[in-house]
BALOBA-1460 file (C-alpha; in Angstrom, 3 decimals):
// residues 222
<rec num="1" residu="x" x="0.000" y="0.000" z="0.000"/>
<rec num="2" residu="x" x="1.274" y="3.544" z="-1.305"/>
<rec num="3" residu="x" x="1.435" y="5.865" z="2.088"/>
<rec num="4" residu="x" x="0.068" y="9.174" z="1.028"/>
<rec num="5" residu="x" x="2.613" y="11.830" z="0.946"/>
<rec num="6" residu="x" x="1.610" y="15.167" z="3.294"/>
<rec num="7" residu="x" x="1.118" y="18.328" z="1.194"/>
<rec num="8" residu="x" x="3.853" y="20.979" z="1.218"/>
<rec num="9" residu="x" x="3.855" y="24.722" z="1.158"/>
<rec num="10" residu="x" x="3.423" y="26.156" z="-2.086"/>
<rec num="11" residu="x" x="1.135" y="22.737" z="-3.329"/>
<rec num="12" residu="x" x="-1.967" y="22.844" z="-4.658"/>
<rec num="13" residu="x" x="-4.734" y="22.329" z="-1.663"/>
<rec num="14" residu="x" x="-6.245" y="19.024" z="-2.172"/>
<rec num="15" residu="x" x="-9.440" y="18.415" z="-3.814"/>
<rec num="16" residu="x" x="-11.956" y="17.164" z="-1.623"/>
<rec num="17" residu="x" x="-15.590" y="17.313" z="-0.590"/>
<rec num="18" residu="x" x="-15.691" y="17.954" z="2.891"/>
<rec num="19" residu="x" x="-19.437" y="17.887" z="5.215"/>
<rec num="20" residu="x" x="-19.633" y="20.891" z="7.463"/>
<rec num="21" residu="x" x="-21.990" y="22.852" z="9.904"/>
<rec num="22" residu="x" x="-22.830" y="25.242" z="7.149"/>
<rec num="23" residu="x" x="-23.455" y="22.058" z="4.545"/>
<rec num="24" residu="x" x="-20.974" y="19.904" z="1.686"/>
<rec num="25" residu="x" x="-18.455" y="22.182" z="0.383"/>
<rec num="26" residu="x" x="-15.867" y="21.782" z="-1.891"/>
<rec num="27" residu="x" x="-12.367" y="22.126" z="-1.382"/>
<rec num="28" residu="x" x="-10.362" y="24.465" z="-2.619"/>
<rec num="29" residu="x" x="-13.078" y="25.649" z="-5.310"/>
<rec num="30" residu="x" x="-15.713" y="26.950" z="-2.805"/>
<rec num="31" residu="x" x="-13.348" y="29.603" z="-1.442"/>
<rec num="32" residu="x" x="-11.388" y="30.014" z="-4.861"/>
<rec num="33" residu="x" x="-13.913" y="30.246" z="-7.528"/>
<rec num="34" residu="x" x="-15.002" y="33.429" z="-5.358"/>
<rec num="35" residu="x" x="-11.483" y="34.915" z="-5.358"/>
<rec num="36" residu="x" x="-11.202" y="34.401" z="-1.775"/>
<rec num="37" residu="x" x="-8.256" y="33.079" z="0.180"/>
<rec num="38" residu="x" x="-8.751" y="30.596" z="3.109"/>
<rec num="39" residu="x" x="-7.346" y="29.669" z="6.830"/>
<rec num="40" residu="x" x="-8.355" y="25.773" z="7.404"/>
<rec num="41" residu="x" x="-7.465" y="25.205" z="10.989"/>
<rec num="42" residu="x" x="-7.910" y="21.765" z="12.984"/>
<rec num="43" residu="x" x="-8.486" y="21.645" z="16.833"/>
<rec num="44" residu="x" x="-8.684" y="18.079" z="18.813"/>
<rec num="45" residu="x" x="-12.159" y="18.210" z="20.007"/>
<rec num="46" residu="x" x="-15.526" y="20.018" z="20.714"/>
<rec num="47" residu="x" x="-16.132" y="20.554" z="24.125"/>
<rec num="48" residu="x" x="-12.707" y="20.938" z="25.330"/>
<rec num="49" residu="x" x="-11.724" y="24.633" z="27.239"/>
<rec num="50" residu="x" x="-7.967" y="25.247" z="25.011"/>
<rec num="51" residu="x" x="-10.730" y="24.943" z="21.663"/>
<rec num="52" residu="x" x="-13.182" y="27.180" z="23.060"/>
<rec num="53" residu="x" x="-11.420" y="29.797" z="23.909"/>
<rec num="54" residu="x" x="-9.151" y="29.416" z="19.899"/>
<rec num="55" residu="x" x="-12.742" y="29.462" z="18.416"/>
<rec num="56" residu="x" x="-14.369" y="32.426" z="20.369"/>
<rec num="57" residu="x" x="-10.541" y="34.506" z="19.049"/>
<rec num="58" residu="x" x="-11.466" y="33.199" z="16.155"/>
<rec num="59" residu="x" x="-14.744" y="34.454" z="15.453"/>
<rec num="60" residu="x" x="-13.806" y="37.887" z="17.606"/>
<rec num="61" residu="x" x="-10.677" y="38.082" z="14.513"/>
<rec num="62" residu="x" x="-13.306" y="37.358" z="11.750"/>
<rec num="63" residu="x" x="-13.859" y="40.663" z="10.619"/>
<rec num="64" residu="x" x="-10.127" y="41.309" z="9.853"/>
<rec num="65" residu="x" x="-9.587" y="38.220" z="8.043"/>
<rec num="66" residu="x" x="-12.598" y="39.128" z="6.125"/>
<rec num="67" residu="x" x="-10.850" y="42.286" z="5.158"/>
<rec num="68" residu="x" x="-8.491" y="40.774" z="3.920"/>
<rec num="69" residu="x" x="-10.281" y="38.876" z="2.068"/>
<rec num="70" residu="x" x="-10.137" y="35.958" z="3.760"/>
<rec num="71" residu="x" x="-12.544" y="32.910" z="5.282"/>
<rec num="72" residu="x" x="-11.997" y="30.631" z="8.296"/>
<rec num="73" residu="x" x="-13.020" y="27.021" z="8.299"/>
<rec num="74" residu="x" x="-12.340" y="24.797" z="11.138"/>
<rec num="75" residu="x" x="-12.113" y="21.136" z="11.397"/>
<rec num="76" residu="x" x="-12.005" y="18.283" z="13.849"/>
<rec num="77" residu="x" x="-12.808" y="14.508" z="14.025"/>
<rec num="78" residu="x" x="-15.824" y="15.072" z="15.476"/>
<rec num="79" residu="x" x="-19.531" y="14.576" z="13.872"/>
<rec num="80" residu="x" x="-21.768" y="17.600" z="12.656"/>
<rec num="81" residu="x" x="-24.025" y="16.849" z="15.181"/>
<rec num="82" residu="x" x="-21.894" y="17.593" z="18.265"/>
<rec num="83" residu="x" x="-19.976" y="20.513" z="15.979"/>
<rec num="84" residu="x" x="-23.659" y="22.161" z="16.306"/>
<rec num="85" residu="x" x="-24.364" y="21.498" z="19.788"/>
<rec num="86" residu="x" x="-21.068" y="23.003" z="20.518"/>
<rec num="87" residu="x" x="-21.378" y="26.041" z="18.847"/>
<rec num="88" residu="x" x="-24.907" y="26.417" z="20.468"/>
<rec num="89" residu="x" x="-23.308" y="26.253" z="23.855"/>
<rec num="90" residu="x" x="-20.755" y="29.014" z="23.075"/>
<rec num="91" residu="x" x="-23.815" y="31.340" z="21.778"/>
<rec num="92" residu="x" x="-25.625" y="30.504" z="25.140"/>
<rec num="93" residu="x" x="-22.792" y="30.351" z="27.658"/>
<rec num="94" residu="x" x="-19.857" y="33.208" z="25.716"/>
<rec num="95" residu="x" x="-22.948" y="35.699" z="23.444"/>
<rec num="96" residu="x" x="-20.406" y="34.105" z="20.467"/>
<rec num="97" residu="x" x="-21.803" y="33.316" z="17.397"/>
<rec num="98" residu="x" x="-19.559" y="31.434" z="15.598"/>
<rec num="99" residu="x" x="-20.217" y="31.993" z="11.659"/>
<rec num="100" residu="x" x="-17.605" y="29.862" z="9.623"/>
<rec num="101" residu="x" x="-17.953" y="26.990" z="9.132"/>
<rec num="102" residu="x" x="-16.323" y="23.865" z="11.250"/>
<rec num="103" residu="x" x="-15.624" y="20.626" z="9.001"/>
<rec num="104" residu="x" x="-16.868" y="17.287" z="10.705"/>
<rec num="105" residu="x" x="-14.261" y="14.645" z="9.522"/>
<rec num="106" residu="x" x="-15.711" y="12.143" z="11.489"/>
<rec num="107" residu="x" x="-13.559" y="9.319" z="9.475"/>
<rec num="108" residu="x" x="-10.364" y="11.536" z="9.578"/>
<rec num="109" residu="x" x="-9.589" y="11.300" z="6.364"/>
<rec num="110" residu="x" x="-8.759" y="14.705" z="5.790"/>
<rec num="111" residu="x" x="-6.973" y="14.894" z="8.521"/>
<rec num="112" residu="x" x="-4.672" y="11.780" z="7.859"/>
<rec num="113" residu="x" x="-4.084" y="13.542" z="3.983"/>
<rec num="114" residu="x" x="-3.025" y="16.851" z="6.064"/>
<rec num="115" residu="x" x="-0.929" y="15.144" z="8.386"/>
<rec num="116" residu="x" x="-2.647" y="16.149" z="11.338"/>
<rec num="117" residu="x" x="-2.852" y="13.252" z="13.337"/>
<rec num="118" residu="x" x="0.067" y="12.218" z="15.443"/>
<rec num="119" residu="x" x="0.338" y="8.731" z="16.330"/>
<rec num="120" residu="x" x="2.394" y="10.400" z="19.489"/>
<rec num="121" residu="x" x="-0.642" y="12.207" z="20.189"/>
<rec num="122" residu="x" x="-3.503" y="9.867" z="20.108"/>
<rec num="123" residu="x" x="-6.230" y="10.177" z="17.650"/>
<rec num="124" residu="x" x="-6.984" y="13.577" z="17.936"/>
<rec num="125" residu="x" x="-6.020" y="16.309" z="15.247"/>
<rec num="126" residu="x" x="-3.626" y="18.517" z="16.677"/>
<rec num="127" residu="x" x="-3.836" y="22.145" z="15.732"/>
<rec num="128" residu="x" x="-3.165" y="22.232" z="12.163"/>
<rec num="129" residu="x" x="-2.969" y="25.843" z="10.442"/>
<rec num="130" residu="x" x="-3.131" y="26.130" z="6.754"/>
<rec num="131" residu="x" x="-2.808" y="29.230" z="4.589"/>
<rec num="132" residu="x" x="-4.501" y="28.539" z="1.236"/>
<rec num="133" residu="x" x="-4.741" y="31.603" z="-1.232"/>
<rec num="134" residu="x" x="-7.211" y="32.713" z="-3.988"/>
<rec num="135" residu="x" x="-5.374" y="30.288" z="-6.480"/>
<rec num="136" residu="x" x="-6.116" y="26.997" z="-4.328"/>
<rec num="137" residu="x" x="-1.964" y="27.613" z="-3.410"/>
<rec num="138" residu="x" x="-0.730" y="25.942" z="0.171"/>
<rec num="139" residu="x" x="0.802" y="29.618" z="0.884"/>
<rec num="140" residu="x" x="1.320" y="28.251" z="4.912"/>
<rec num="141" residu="x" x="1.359" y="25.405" z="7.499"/>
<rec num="142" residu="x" x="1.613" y="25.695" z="11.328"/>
<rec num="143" residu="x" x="1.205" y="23.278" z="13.733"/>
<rec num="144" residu="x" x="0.859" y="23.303" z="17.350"/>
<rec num="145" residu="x" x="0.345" y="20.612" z="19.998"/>
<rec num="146" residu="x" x="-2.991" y="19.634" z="21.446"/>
<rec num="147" residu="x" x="-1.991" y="21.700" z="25.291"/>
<rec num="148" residu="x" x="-1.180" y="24.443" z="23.086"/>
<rec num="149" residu="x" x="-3.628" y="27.168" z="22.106"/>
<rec num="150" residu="x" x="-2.573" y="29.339" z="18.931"/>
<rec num="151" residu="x" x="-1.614" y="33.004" z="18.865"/>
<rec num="152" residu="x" x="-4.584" y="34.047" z="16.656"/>
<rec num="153" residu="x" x="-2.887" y="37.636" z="15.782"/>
<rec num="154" residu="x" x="-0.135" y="35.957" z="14.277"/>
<rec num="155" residu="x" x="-2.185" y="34.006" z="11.502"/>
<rec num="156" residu="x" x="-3.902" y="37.737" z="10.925"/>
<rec num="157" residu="x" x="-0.604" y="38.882" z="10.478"/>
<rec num="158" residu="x" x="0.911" y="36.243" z="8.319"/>
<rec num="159" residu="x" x="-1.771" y="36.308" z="5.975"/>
<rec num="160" residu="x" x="-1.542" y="40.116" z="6.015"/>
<rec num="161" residu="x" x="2.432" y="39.594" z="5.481"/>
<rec num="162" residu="x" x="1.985" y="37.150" z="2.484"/>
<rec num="163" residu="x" x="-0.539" y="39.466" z="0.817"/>
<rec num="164" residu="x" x="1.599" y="41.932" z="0.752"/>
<rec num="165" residu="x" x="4.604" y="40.227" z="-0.375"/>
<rec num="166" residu="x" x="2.675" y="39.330" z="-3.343"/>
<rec num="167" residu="x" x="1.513" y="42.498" z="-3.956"/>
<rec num="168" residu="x" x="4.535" y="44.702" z="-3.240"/>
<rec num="169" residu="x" x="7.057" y="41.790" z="-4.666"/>
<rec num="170" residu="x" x="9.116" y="42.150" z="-1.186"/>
<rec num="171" residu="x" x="10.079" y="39.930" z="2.116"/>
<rec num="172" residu="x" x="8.589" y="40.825" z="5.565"/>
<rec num="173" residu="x" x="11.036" y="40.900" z="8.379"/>
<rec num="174" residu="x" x="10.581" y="39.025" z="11.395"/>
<rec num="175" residu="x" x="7.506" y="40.592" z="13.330"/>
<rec num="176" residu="x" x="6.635" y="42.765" z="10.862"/>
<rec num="177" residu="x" x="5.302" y="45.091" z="10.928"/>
<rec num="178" residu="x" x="6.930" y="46.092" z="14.586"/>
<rec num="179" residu="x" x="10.805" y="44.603" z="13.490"/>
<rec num="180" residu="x" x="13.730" y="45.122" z="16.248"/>
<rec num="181" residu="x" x="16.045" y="46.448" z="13.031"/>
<rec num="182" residu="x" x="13.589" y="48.472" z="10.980"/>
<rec num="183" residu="x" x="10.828" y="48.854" z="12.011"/>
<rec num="184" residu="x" x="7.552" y="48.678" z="9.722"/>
<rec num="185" residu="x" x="9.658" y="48.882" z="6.622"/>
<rec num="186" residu="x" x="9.737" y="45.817" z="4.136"/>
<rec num="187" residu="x" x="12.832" y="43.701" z="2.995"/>
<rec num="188" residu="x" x="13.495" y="44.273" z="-0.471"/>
<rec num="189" residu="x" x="15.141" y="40.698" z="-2.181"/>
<rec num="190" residu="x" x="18.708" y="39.994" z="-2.399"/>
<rec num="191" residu="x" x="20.687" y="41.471" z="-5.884"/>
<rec num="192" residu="x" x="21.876" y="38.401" z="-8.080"/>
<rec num="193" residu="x" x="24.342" y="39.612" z="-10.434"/>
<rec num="194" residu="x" x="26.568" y="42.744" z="-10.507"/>
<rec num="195" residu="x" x="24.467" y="45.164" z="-12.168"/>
<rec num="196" residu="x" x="21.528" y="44.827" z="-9.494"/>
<rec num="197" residu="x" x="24.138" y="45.533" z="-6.737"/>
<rec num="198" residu="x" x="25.331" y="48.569" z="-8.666"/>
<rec num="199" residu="x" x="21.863" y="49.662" z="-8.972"/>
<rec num="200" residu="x" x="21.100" y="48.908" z="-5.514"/>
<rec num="201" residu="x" x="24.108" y="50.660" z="-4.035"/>
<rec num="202" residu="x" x="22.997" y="54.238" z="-6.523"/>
<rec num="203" residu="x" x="19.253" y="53.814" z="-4.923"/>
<rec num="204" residu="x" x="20.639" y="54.208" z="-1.593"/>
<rec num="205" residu="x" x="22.759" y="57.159" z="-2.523"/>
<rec num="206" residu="x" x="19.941" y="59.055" z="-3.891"/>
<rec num="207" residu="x" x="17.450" y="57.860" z="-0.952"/>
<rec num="208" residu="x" x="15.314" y="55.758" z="-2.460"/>
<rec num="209" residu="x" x="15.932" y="52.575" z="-0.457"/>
<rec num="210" residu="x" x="18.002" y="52.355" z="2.627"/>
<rec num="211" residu="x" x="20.668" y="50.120" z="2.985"/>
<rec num="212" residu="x" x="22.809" y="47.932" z="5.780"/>
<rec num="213" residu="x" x="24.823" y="46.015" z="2.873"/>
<rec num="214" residu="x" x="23.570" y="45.708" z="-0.637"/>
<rec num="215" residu="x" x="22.551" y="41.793" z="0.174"/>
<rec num="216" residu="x" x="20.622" y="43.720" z="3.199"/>
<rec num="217" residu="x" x="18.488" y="46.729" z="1.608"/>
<rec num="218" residu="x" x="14.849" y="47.745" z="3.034"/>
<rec num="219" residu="x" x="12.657" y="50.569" z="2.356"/>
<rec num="220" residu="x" x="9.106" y="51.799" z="3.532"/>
<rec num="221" residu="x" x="6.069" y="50.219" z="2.738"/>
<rec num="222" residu="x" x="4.159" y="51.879" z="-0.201"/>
């Protein structure tokens, strides 16, 4: 038997059709065909406190990922059934409504082709992050363990980042945009040949970029 290989960053998203609280979707194409990048995110189980309190940040960080174009969809083992009746109690018990939808891969499949079962962490998925832009593209992965609850500003902020690194054709330093070196400026990429290090060296002279080295130049965000 062929083990299935785990998909990589910059893969296409498998196809699958996937049974959620909101109904069957489609995978990548229900997100895609609407131009719309998505943030598929795992968590071990319904009912458990670390998963309540990742899906209430969540749904209280909705509204920016929206802006930016963006849709959550969680995703656990669990069946529709007790997805529902979990998302009911948060309404009651938290005044959350929780409005993405939540995938119920009661046979794990999906989860096995993501890798995010563990056989060191028992049957559970563990929490599984992944990035998938308006092209169906595996843009990210993170995973955490199961005692672990995510930083939910950092997946705003990656996303943010990797937007506009495709837009702007730059790198984002670490922590953008509040870096220890420069601040909220972006990293413009490494020269390659001569002439680009020529060029890059006359840019900083006249002030249009700012420069450490010519391998290390930076400028502010446009």
């Amino acid at each position: 038997m062929c083990e299935e290989k785990m998909p990589v960053i910059g893969e296409k998203f498998p196809e699958v059709e996937v049974k959620t609280t909101h109904g069957t979707i489609k995978l990548p194409d229900y997100y895609t065909e609407k131009g719309k990048w998505f943030v598929l995110f795992s968590h071990p189980a319904d009912f458990t406190p670390v998963c309540t309190t990742e899906f209430v940040g969540f749904q209280k960080r909705y509204d920016e990922f929206r802006k930016l174009n963006t849709e959550l969809i969680g995703l656990s083992i669990d069946q529709v059934f007790s997805h529902l009746k979990w998302v009911e109690w948060i309404k009651e018990k938290l005044n959350v409504e929780i409005e993405f939808p939540i995938i119920a891969d009661d046979r794990g499949k999906l989860a096995e082709k993501l890798g995010m079962i563990s056989p060191y962490k028992g049957d559970n998925t563990v929490r599984a992050v992944f990035v998938v832009d308006n092209k169906g593209i595996i843009r990210a992965i993170i995973y955490y363990p199961q005692e672990v609850g995510r930083n939910l500003d950092e997946i705003v902020r990656l996303v943010k980042a990797l937007q506009v690194s495709d837009e702007k054709g730059v790198a984002m330093p670490a922590n953008w945009p509040e870096n220890d070196i420069i601040g909220d400026k972006v990293i413009i990429p490494p020269a390659s040949s001569v002439d680009e290090i020529k060029q890059r060296k006359e840019a900083c002279e006249k002030g249009e970029i700012e420069c450490l080295d010519w391998w290390f130049c930076y400028k502010k965000l446009e």
